[in-house]
Structures are given as C-alpha cells and as structure tokens.
C-alpha positions in Angstrom: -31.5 22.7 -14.0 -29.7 24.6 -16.1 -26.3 26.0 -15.4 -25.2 29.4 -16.2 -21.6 28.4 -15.9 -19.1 26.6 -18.4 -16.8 24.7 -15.8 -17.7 22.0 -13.9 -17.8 21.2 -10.7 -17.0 17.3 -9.3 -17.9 16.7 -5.4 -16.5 13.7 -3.7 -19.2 11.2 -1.6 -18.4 9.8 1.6 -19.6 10.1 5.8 -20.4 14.2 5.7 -22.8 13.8 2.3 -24.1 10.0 2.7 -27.5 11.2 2.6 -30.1 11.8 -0.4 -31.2 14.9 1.1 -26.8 16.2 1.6 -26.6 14.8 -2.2 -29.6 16.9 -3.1 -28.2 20.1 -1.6 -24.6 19.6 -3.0 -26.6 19.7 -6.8 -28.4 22.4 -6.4 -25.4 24.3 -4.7 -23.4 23.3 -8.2 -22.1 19.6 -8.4 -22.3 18.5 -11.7 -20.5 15.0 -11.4 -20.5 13.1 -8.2 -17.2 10.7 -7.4 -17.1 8.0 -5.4 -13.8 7.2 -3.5 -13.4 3.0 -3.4 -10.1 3.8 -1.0 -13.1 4.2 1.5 -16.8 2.8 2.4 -18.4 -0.6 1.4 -20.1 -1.3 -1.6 -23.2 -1.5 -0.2 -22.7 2.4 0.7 -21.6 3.0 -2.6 -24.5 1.5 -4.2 -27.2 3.4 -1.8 -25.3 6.8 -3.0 -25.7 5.6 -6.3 -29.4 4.8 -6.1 -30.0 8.1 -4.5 -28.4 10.0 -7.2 -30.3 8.5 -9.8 -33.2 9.3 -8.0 -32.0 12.7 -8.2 -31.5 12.6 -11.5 -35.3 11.8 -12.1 -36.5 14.3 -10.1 -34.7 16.8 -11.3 -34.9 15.9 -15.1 -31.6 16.5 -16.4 -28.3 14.1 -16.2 -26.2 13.4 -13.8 -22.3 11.6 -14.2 -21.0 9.0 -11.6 -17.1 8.6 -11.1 -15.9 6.0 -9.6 -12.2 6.4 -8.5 -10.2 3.1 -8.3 -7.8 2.6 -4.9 -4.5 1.4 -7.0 -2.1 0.2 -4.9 -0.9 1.6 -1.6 2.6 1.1 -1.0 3.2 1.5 3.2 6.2 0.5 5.6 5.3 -1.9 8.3 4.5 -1.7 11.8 7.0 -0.5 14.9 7.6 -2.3 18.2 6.4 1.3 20.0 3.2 2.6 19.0 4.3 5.8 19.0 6.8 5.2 16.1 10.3 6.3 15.9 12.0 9.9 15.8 15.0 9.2 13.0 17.4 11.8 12.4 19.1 13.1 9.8 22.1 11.5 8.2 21.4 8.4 10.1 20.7 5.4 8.5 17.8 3.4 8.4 17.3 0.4 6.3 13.8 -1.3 4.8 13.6 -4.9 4.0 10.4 -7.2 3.4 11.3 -8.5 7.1 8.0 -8.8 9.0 9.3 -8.1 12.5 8.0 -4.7 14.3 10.6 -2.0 13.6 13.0 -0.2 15.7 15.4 3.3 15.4 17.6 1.0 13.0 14.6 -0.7 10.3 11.0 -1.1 9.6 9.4 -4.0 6.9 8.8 -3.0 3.6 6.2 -5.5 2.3 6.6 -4.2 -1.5 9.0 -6.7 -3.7 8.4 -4.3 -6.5 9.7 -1.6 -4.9 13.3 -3.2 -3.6 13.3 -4.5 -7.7 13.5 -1.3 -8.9 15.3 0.6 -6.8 19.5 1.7 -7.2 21.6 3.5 -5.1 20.9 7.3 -5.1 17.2 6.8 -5.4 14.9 8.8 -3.2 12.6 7.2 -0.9 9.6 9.9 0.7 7.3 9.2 3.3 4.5 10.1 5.2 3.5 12.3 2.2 7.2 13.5 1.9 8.0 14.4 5.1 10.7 12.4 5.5 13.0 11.5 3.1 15.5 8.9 2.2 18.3 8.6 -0.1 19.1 5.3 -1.0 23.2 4.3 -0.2 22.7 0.4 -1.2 20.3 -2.1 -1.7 19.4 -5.8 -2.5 16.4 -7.8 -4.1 14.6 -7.3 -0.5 16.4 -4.7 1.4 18.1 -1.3 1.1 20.3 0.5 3.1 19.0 4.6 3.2 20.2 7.9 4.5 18.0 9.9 6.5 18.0 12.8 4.5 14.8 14.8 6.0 14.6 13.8 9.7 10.9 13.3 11.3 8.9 10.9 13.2 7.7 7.5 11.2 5.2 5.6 12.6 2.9 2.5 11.5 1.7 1.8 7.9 2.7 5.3 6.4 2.9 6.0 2.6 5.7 5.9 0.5 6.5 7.1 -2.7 8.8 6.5 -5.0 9.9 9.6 -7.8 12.9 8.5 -9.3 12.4 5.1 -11.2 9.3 3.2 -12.9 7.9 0.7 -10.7 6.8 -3.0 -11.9 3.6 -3.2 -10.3 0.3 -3.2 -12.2 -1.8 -0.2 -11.8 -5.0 -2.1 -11.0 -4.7 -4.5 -8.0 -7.3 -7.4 -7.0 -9.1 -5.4 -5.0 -9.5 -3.0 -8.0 -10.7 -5.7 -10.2 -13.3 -6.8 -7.9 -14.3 -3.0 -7.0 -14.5 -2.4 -11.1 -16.9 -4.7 -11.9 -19.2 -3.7 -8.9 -19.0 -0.4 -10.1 -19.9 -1.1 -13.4 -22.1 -3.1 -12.7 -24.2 -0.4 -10.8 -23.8 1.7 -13.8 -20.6 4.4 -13.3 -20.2 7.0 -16.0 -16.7 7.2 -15.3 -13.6 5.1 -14.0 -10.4 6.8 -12.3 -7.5 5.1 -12.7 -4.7 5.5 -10.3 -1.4 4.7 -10.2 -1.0 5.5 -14.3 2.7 5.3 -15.5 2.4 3.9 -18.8 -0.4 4.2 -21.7 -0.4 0.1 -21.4 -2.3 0.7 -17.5 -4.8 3.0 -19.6 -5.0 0.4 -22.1 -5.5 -2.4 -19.9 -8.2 -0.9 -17.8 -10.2 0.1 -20.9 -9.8 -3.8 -21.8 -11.4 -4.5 -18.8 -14.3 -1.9 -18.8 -15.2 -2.9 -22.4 -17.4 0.6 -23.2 -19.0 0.1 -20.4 -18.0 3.5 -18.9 -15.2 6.3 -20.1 -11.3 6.2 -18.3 -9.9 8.8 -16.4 -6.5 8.5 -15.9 -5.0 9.9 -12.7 -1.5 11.8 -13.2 0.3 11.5 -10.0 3.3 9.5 -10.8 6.0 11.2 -12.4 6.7 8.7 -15.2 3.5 9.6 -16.6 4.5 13.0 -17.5 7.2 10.9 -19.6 4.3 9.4 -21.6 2.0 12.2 -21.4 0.4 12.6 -24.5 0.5 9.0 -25.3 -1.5 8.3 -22.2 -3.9 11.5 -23.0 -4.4 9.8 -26.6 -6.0 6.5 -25.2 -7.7 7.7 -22.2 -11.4 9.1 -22.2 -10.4 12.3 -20.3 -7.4 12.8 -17.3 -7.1 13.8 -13.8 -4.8 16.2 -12.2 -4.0 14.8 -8.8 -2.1 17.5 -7.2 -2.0 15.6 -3.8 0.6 12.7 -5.0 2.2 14.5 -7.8 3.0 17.2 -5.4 4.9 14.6 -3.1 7.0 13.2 -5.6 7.6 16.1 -7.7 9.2 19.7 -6.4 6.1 21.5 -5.5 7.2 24.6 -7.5 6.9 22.1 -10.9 3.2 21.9 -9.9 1.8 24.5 -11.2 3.6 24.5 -14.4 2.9 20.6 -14.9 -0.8 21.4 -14.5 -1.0 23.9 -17.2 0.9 21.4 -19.6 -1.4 18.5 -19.0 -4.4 21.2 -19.3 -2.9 22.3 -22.9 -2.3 18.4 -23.8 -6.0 17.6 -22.9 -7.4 20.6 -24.4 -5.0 19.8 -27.4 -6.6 16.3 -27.8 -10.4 16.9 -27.2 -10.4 15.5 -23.8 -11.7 16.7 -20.8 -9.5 17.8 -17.6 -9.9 17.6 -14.1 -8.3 19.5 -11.7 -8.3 18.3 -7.7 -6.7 17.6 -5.1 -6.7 20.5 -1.7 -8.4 22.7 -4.0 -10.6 24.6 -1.1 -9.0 22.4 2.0 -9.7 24.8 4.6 -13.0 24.5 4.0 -13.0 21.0 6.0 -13.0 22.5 9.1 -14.0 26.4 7.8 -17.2 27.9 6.4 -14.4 30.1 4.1 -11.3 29.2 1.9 -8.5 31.2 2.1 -8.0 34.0 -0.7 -4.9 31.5 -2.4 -7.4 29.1 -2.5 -9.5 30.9 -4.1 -7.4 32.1 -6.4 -5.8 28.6 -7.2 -9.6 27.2 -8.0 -9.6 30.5 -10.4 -6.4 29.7 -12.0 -7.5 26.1 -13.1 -10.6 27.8 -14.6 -8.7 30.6 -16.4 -6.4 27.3 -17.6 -9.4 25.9 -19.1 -9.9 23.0 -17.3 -13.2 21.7 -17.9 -13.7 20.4 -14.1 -12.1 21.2 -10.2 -12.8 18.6 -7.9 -13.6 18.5 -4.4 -12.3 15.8 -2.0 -12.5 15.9 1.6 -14.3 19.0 1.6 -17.4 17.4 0.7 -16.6 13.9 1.7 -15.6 14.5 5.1 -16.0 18.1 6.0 -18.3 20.4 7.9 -19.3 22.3 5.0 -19.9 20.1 2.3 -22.5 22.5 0.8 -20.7 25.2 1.2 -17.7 24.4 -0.3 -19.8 23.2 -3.7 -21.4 26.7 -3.5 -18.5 28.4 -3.2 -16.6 26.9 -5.7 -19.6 27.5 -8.3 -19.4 31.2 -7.1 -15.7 31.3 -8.3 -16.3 29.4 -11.4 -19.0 32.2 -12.1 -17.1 35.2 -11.4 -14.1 33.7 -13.2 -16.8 33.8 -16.8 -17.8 36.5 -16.4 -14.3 38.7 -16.7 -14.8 39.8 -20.0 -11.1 38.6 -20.8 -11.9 34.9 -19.8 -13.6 34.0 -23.5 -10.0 35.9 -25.1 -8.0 33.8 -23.4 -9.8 30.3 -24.1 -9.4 31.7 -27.7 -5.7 32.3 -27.4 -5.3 29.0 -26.2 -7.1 27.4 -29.3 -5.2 25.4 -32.1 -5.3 24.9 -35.9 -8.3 22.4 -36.6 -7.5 19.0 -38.1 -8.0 18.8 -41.7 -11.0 16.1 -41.2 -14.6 17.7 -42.0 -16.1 17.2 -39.1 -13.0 19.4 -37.2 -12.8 22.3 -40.0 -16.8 22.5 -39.3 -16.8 22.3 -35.8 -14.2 25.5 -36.1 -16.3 27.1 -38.5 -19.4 26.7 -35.6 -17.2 28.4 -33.0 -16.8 31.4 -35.7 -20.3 32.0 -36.9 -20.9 31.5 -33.3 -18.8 34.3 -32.1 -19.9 36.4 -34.8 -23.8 36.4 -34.9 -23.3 36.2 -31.3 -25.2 33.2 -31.0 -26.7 32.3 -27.6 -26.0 28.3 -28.0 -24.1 25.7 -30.7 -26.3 22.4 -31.1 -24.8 19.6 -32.1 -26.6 16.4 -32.6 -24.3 13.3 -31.0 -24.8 9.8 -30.8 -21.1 8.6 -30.0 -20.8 12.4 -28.5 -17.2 12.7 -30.8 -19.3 16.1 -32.3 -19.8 17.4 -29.0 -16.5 17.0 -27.7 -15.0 19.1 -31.0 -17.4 21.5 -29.7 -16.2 21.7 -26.3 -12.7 21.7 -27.6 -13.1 24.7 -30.0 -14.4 26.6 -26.3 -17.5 28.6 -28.0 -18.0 31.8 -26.7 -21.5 30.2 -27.0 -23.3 27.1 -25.0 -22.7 23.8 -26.1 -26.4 22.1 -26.1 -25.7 18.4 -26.9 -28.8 16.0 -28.0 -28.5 12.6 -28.2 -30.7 9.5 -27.9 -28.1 8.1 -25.7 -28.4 8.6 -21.8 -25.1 7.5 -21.2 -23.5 9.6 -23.7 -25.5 12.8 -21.9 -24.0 11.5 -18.4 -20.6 11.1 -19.5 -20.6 15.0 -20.7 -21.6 16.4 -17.3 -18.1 16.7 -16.7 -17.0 18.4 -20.4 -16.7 22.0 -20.3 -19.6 23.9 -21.3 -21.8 20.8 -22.6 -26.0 21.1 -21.2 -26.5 17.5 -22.2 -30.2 16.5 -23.0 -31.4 13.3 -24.1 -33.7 13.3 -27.0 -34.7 9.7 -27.7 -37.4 10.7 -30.3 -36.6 9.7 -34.3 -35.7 13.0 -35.6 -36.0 13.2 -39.1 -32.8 15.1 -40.9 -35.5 18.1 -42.4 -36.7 18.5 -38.7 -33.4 19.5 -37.0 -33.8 22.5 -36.7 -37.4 22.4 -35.1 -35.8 19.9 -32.6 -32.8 22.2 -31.7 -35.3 25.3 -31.4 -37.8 23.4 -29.3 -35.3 22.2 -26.9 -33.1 25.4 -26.8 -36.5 26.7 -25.6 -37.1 24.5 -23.2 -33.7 24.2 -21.5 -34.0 28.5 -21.4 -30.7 28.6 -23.3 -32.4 30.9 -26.1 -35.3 32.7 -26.9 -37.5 34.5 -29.6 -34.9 36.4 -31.7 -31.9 34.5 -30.5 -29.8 32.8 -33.0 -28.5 28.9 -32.8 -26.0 27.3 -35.0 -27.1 23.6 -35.8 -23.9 21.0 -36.2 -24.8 17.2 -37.4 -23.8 14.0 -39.2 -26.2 13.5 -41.8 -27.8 10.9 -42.0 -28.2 10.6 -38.5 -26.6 7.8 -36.6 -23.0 7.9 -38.3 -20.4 8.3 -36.0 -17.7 10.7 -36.7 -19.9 11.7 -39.9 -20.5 15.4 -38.9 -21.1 17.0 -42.1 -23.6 19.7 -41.7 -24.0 23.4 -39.7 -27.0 25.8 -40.1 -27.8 28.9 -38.6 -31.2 29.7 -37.5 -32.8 32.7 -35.9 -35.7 31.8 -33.6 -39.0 33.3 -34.4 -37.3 33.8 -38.1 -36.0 30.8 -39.1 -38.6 29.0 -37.8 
C-alpha cells in the first residue's frame, strides 16, 4: 500500500486493537507505525501483537515499524487509611516522608529517596497529574514539610511530578531492562525512552540496545529542554509527550515548546513525534472536537514527521476511526497549496559535506522539473534521512537491501520504504529506480525521478551521485 500522504501516523496497541483482524483495519485506515505500551499488558500479549503485525506485513508487502515504549519510572505517594482518600485544603500543610504507614489529613508515604534528595525549600510538588499542588516549606533526607497550594482530593498511589530540580534516578529502571531485552529480542524497530533528562539516559540506553533498534527519546521532563539539542544529537529521533510535559510545565509553554523541539529535530535530520491527547474525545466519541482537529493540523503544518495516538486506539471505542480520521487531517493538511511553502520556509543552509549540498540540490531539481519522486539508494538510510530533511515537494522512495533500515523509516516524513535486496550494479540504477517507482505507482510514463546514491554502493555516508531521468525517455 502506498500512501498518498507525507506524515505519519503511529497508533498505540493494547485491549480495544488486540486482534489481527483490529490491527489489520487500523493499517488500512492509515497507521504507519504501531507502538506498544510496556506500562501495560504481559509480554506474552506483546509478542502475539507483534507476530500478527508481521504477518501483516507479509500480506500486505510493504514494511511495517514496531515501537516499543519503555515504562521509566513511576514516582507515586503511598496508600491512605480511608479508601476514599483525603480532601486537603489549601494553605494547609501536609508533609511526605518514606514512612510506610497508611496516611491521614496530616501525611502520606513517599517511597522515592530520590526525590526527598533533591528536593529544597520552595520547590513545587504536583499531583494527580497537577491537580494538586504543593510548595515545599522544609525538608529532610526522607521527609518534607509542604504547603497545600492547589486544594483537591488525594487518594492512593497517585502520580507525582517534580518540575523544579533534576532528579537522581536513572531513566531506565529494572523492570525496563528486563522489558528491553524482550522487546528486542522479538525484533522492535524502535525504543521509547521515558523519563530523559540528560543526553547520558539517551546514551546509556543506546549502550544497551547495541544497533539492535533506533532510540526515541521522550521529552516530558523539563530539564530536558535544558539539554535539548544535545539530547536530539544522540538520539535516533524524539517524542513530544504533551501529557507529562504539560503537568510540569505551564500549559501555555506547550505549544511553543513543541514547535522548538519540531525546528531542533528538523534542524538535525531526525524524525519527530507528536502525541499525547491528540484526538481524546475520540475514546468515547466517533468525532474529535474541531480544536482537536486543528491541534493534529498544527503538528502537521509544524512539520512533524509523525502524531501519535494513545488511548484512542488502545483503549477506545473507535480505534479505527480515530486512525482514519487522523489520516483524513493529515491529507487535507497537504494538500493546502501553502503547506509545501511553509516546509520550505522552515528549511536551513545545507552542511558543507557532499552528500548534504547534493541532497539540497535533489530537493531543487526536484521542485523544478516537478519531479513526481526523489530516489535515494540507502544502506545505513543516513541518504534518506537528508532527503526527508530537505522536505521535497516530491516523494521520498528509499531502496535498500536492508529490511530493518525500510522499517525504521515508516515513521520519517514522506519516506515509501521498499526493500530491494537484489545486487544492483552502479550502471543499472536507474532501471532499478524506474522499475520500482513503477511498481510502487509513485510515477509513470513521462514522469521524471531524480536518482541520489553513494557510489560504489555499500558506503555509508558516501552519497556522491544525483541523475535525473524521464520515464519512457531516459529509459
């Protein structure tokens, strides 16, 4: 199947799409990546979702990416003596300590040492997904003494964040460790990261994955943003996840946040994500509201090349729908005939490298001869991903022998990935890039290409040649 649209579409697996039949609709409504959430489900679900998307994948011919998102660790108060939890007021006080013993109006257990290390008087503490809020008066290796600064009801094993400071806990915890290597081990395109403060956590992880698959790393902690394009240099691609950032930042810094990381991605040739409540009131409706709409359209007008669903398709009642409908967006979004200006205008200098200044030159004979796809010939995929950078007013067709390197580009922005595994001599490009635009339906007789390639093939980072052919003329 070949899509008509540039962006991409990432649709989350869990109890309302656990079936090959719900995982075959949600393709051929649009998904182009499907992400598997290890915060929920066993490993023997994830693995049946995983074999039936493979078999997908055969039937339908054409790649399919796999991300798997990593837990991180979940930092939660204790339990209360009252099930029903507390009602705490504001300017009251309250205080956390790592004391085990069911809470009351006056304390709760805070079983996170890290967390009482880091912390200094004036600190905010936020709850329950912010809505409550503490401010911290005075605290101790394992307590602190807090203000009730945004009054609510607290009850058992709620989340907490914590915006102001750095904390010292590892991004990946045991359980990530052990989920990691099951996941790679069934063959993941991608691994999320959560929890990223530092390019060290990015670092680490990659360590630990050893090529095996590409690293996403998950911006939801403020002191990321302080590392940002460090952490965008050594990750394979990064994830905008609103939900979190949105709790410990001021929701109006949102939206500018997301065009930033968008420009630093773009900036550095890797992909971005965009997710988090995206079309939420699709869980329980067969339509999103118009903002939502309008907030899937702004990350495609950013350039993002990918908006994610979460519990629209994991847990909703119209996981189909809501992939359908977001492709529909998407769509309409292209096709405004200022969209293409506007990835232009957002486009920067080249690097003085050959393989960047002829990947530039691609998009321009491209936009000129009004060529109907750029081919570039991958085997690490660093050609394609200039490509996608440059964003070509023209498809990106990537070959490459490499079936991992064509999975890994589902989620790139405007990149048809087909896997060529045939010895194509260097005089023969052009035949190959003519046959398969053909047979993908990207072009036709008349239509012209323009060819990118290392040459001799097989040399990574080597792209040294661009050729334009006419089909039928050319050839």
């Amino acid at each position: 199947m070949t899509r008509k649209r540039r962006g991409k579409i990432l649709a989350t697996l869990g109890p309302a799409s656990s079936t090959a039949e719900t995982i075959a609709d949600l393709y051929d409504a649009g998904a182009d990546v499907f992400r598997l959430n290890f915060s929920h489900g066993s490993h023997e679900d994830h693995a049946a979702r995983v074999a039936d998307i493979r078999t997908l994948e055969k039937q339908v011919g054409h790649p399919i990416g796999i991300l798997m998102d990593l837990q991180g660790p979940k930092l939660r108060v204790g339990v209360f003596a009252s099930e029903d939890g507390v009602i705490l007021t504001g300017g009251a006080t309250f205080r956390l300590d790592m004391d085990e013993t069911p809470g009351d109006e006056n304390r709760v257990g805070l079983p996170h040492k890290e967390i009482f290390q880091a912390l200094k008087p004036g600190a905010s503490l936020l709850v329950n997904d912010g809505h409550l809020r503490f401010e911290v008066l005075n605290c101790g290796e394992d307590w602190a003494e807090t203000k009730v600064i945004v009054p609510g009801v607290l009850t058992n094993r709620k989340g907490v964040n914590v915006p102001d400071v750095t904390l010292p806990l590892p991004a990946m915890t045991e359980k990530d460790k052990i989920d990691l290597e099951f996941g790679l081990s069934l063959g993941v395109d991608w691994v999320a990261l959560s929890f990223v403060q530092s390019p060290q956590d990015v670092i680490e992880l990659k360590e630990r994955v050893n090529g095996r698959a590409t690293v996403i790393a998950k911006l939801e902690k403020p002191a990321a943003l302080n590392h940002l394009d460090e952490i965008v240099a050594e990750a394979d691609g990064v994830m905008i996840a609103r939900g979190d950032l949105g709790v410990e930042v001021p929701l109006e810094q949102v939206p500018v946040l997301q065009k930033r990381i968008i420009r630093a991605c773009r900036k550095a040739g890797k992909p971005s994500i965009v997710a988090t409540q995206m079309l939420e009131t699709m869980i329980k409706s067969p339509v999103p509201t118009r903002a939502e709409a309008s907030d899937v359209a702004t990350a495609v007008y950013d350039g993002a090349d990918a908006v994610m669903l979460s519990a629209e398709t994991a847990a909703g009642d119209f996981p189909v729908r809501a992939v359908a409908t977001m492709d529909r967006i998407i769509s309409e979004v292209e096709g405004d005939e200022h969209y293409l200006s506007l990835m232009a205008a957002g486009q920067d200098i080249p690097g003085d490298s050959a393989p960047e200044a002829i990947t530039a030159a691609a998009r321009q004979i491209a936009s000129a001869l009004k060529a109907k796809a750029i081919v570039t010939y991958t085997t690490s995929g660093s050609t394609t991903l200039r490509a996608a950078r440059e964003r070509p007013p023209a498809r990106i067709l990537c070959l490459t022998p490499s079936e991992t390197v064509a999975r890994r580009f589902t989620l790139v922005w405007g990149v048809h990935s087909v896997v060529n595994t045939t010895h194509t001599p260097d005089q023969s490009i052009g035949a190959m890039a003519v046959e398969t635009a053909a047979s993908e339906k990207l072009a036709e007789e008349g239509d012209v290409l323009v060819v990118t390639a290392g040459v001799p093939f097989g040399t990574v980072g080597s792209t040294n040649m661009i050729r334009v052919i006419r089909i039928g003329e050319d050839t």
